[in-house]
Steps between C-alpha positions, in 0.01 A plus 500: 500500500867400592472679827144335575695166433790584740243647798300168451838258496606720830213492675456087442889445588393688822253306579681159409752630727276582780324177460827343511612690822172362668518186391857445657387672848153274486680192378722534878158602719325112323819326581521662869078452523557123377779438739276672809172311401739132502547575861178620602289306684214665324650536151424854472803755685172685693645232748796706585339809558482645853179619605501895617561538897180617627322234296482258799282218315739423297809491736520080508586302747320686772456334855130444535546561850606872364244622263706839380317814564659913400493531963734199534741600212500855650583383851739222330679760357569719804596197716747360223731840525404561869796554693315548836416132477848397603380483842654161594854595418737256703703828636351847551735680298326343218123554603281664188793517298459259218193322303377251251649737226847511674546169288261567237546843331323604207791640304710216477263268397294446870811321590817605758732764340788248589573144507346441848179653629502623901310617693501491866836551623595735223532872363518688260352506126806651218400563162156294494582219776854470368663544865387342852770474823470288792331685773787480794376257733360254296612142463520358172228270598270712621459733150189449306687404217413197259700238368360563156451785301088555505281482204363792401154602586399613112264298366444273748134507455614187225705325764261257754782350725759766605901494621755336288418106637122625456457449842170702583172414429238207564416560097624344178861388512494438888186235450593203624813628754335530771710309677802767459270813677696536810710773640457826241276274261207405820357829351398298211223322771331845482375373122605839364635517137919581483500874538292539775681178694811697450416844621343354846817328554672828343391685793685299776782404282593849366337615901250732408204569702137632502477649826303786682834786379407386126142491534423819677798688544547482117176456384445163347187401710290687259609355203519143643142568561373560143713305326355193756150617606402097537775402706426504885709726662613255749642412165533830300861601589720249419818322308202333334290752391861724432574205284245496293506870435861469370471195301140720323794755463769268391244348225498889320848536456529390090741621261228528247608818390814314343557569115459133399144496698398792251653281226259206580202754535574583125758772488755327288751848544472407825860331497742503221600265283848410725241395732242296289802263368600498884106370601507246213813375723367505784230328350646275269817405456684616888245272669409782773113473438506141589483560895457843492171485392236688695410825382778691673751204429482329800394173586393237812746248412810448666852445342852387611761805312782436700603856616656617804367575797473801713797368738731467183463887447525658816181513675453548863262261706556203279772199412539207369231358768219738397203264425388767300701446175346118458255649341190341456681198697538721791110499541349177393837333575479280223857372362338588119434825621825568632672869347200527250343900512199673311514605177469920577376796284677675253343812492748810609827312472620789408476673844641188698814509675583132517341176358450162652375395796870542706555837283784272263467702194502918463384570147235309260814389281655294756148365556430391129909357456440297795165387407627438137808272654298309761746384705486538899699770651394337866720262642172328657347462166682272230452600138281197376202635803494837290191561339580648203628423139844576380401772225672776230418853365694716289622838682257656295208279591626544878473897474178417375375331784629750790370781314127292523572410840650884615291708312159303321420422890604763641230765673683811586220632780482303771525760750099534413444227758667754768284666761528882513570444855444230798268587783756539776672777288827278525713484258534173291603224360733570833486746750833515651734806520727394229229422274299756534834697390514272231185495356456898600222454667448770816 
């Protein structure tokens, strides 16, 4: 009878126990649900869940221009990592050497592997981007080199008016500037939504081409053909229709296979519990989810940080006199707009190499300690123009938050969006000597 007593006392202590252990877990996944649901525009976190690549109805913000079919996204694809495209190169050392991806690669969050993406006018690739040289014979102001650091190209398909000062497309945010579309921004007369504005103007700024070597020597005429069986072809082969193939591409790439997307779809081991008290943060108390707040933390509002610039670090083909780090100012040339930029993604910080638009800050802890102090670090920008609030967390709180930010959004396989190969059998992102040494690539 004793030993009945004892089983039955042990086996209700391990339950109460059990119950006790779930309840502590669960009590963490309601506060983190609450504090998602407070900033959801829908009140429900399905919100902030990406929609699977191939499921092109759902990818939003679509140009209706660019209805998003499996042909373009294939041909996108091909054209985005094409090195044979470089056809335009402003020397001929440099012809079919480099591509969209020179700037843009996969591993290191679709973003340069240093602080400066270039193209033209450079070689060589490193340890995933992390070296280009000066081709000899090349002026400074010739390289295709920009004065800011590029957004990345991951989840764009939640971004409607693209570059830092949002200066491409006749759509949302750019309603009502018309005045402002000269010089790279007439592409906006076009009507096309942000990414495709930005890709037809890609191809002449970045000096690409579509021409009879990429077409037929290559191959590309057949797959411009069904991927744009409506299209004249007077009209077939162009930076237009190229454009839109990319930006069907571009619209793809999502880090939905990040842990904290599984967490939203209802795995709560998705992410641990470092990471849960590190989204009620970010969701709560650190402010972040107040303008990152688009499903991959992004947002089409512009803000004034006060970082520095390009110039300030180092970076070729730029100064003090770049029009390029005003920001949204630079385009509409508004005085209120003056040094304000887009709110970007968060997704994949871990794989970035720099941060900022002029590549100021080098890990996601100088980010959050200069976000948390809000003062300018730009001598253009005074402290009381800096959009932010002056705010504390504990260092435990802060490891918190970078392990959400590093890890919780962090999808480890973005080399999925990699062709097998490109169609002129060169090697990319670059196809220069050095890199193909580099990368290994024969």
């Amino acid at each position: 009878m004793n030993i009945r007593i004892i089983l039955v006392i042990g086996v209700l202590v391990s339950f109460v126990l059990s119950c006790t252990s779930d309840f502590a877990i669960s009590s963490l996944d309601v506060q983190l649900h609450e504090a998602i649901k407070r900033n959801s525009p829908t009140q429900d976190l399905d919100y902030f869940i990406m929609p699977q690549s191939d499921d092109y109805a759902s990818l939003p913000n679509q140009d209706p221009h660019n209805p998003i079919t499996k042909e373009k996204v294939d041909l996108g694809q091909l054209l985005f990592f094409e090195t044979g495209l470089a056809q335009d190169a402003f020397r001929a050392v440099c012809l079919e050497t480099y591509s969209c991806s020179t700037c843009h690669i996969p591993s290191k969050g679709f973003l340069p592997g240093r602080m400066q993406g270039i193209a033209d006018g450079a070689f060589g690739f490193g340890d995933q981007g992390s070296h280009r040289s000066v081709v000899a014979g090349y002026d400074e102001t010739e390289l295709d080199a920009q004065g800011n650091r590029p957004l990345t190209v991951m989840n764009v398909t939640y971004v409607t008016n693209t570059l830092w000062g949002g200066v491409f497309g006749a759509n949302d945010r750019n309603i009502g500037t018309e005045h402002a579309w000269t010089g790279l921004a007439e592409v906006n007369h076009t009507g096309f939504a942000g990414l495709e504005a930005q890709n037809i103007e890609g191809f002449h700024l970045h000096r690409l081409a579509i021409n009879d070597r990429v077409l037929y020597d290559f191959g590309y005429s057949e797959l411009f053909d069904n991927a744009f069986p409506d299209v004249a072809e007077v009209e077939r082969y162009t930076p237009e229709t190229a454009s839109f193939a990319m930006g069907s591409f571009l619209r793809t790439i999502l880090t939905n296979d990040a842990p904290f997307q599984d967490y939203l779809s209802g795995d709560e081991t998705a992410i641990t519990e470092s990471q849960k008290k590190g989204a009620v943060l970010f969701f709560g108390k650190a402010g972040c989810a107040t303008c990152h707040n688009s499903p991959s933390f992004s947002a089409m509002n512009f803000y004034t940080l006060g970082t520095r610039d390009m110039y300030e670090s180092g970076g070729l083909n730029t100064s003090a006199d770049d029009p390029r780090i005003h920001g949204r100012g630079g385009f509409t040339g508004e005085e209120n707009d003056m040094f304000k930029f887009k709110v970007p993604q968060l997704y994949n910080l871990k794989d970035y190499v720099t941060f900022f638009h002029g590549s100021s800050k080098m890990t996601i802890e100088e980010v959050i300690d200069f976000k948390l102090a809000a003062k300018s670090e730009n001598p253009k920008v005074s402290d009381d123009q800096v959009a932010l609030i002056p705010r504390s967390l504990t260092p435990e709180e802060k490891a918190n938050l970078i392990d959400f930010l590093t890890n919780a959004l962090h999808d480890p396989n973005m080399n999925r969006y990699l062709p097998d190969s490109v169609l002129s059998g060169y090697c990319f992102p670059n196809n220069d000597a050095q890199s193909k040494s580099d990368i290994g690539c024969n």
